[in-house]
C-alpha positions, 0 to 999 in steps of 0.5 A: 468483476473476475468470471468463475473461469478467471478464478478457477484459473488463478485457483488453478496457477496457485495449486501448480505454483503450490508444487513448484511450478515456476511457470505458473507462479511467473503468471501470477506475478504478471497478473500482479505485478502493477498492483503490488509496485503502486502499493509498495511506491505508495509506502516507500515514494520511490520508484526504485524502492517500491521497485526492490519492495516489490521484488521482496514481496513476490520472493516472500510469496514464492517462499511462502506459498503453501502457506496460501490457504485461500481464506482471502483473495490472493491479491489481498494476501499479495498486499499484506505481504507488501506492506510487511516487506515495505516495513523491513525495508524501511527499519533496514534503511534506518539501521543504515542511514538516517532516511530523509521523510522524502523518501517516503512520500506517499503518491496518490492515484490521479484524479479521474473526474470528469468535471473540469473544476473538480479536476482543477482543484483536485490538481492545486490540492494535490502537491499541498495533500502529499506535502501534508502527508510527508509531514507525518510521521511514517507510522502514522502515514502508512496507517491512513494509505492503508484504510484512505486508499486501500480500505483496510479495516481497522483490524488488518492494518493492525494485524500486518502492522504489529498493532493493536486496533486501537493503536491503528484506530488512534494513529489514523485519527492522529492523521487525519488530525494533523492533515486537516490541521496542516489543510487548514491554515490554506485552505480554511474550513473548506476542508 
C-alpha cells in the first residue's frame, strides 16, 4: 500500500510534468515502466513488440497529460493507454501482414505457491493454458487477460476496447468456454 508521502509526490511528478517538466514525467516513466511492458507483453507475446507497445503508450501519455484528471490512479490510466495502443499496434500489423496468432500469445505471471504439488502442476498446465489461450481469437483473448489477470470490470474493458458491456461480457463467457473446452479433452473435469 502507497504512503500519503508516495502519493503526494506522484501527484506532485504529475502537476510538474502537466507544465512540461520532462524530468518529472521521466520519473514516472521509471516508476512504471515494469508494469506497462508486462501489460503490453501480455497483449502482443512479443517482447520487442510490447517493447515498441510500451514506448507508444508512454508517448500517448506524454501527449496526453492534461487530459489526466485523477479520477483514477495513474497506473490505472497508464493501463488504458497501453491496452489502446497495444490495439492499433495490432490492426497496423494486420494492415500490413498476416500476423500468425503466435505473435500474440498471452505470458501468464509465474506461479508463486509455496507448496511444491501446486507448483508442479501449475508448471505442466501452464504450456497447455497459454497454447489454449493462443488458440483464441485475439479479441477475445485480450477480453479474458484484462478481467482474468488484471480485474477489469466488465464496463472498462468495454470502454477501452470500443464495446459494448455486453460484447465484453459475451466474449469473456466465449473465452472461457472454449478454454474449458480445449482443457477438457486433457484434463478431464478437473477443470
Amino acid at each position: 500500500m502507497q504512503t500519503d508521502a508516495v502519493r503526494n509526490s506522484e501527484e506532485e511528478l504529475i502537476a510538474a510534468a502537466k507544465t512540461g517538466d520532462t524530468s518529472a514525467f521521466s520519473e514516472l516513466v521509471r516508476r512504471h515502466q515494469h508494469e506497462v511492458f508486462t501489460l503490453a507483453y501480455r497483449l502482443v507475446g512479443d517482447r520487442d513488440q510490447a517493447a515498441d507497445v510500451s514506448q507508444e503508450a508512454f508517448i500517448r501519455a506524454w501527449r496526453h497529460l492534461e487530459k489526466f484528471r485523477g479520477d483514477a490512479k495513474f497506473s490505472t490510466w497508464l493501463h488504458r493507454i497501453t491496452v489502446n495502443a497495444a490495439w492499433s499496434f495490432r490492426r497496423k500489423a494486420k494492415r500490413h501482414e498476416a500476423a500468425s496468432l503466435d505473435e500474440f500469445v498471452v505470458s501468464l505471471p509465474e506461479v508463486r505457491s509455496v507448496e511444491p504439488e501446486r507448483a508442479a502442476e501449475s508448471a505442466t498446465m501452464r504450456p497447455r493454458l497459454l497454447q489454449a489461450l493462443n488458440g483464441l481469437s485475439p479479441s477475445v483473448r485480450s477480453v479474458v487477460v484484462l478481467r482474468d489477470i488484471y480485474d477489469w470490470s466488465h464496463a472498462q474493458i468495454a470502454e477501452h476496447l470500443d464495446i459494448s458491456v455486453t460484447a465484453a461480457k459475451v466474449r469473456l463467457h466465449r473465452g472461457h468456454k472454449q478454454l474449458k473446452s480445449r482443457l477438457w479433452d486433457e484434463y478431464g473435469r478437473d477443470v
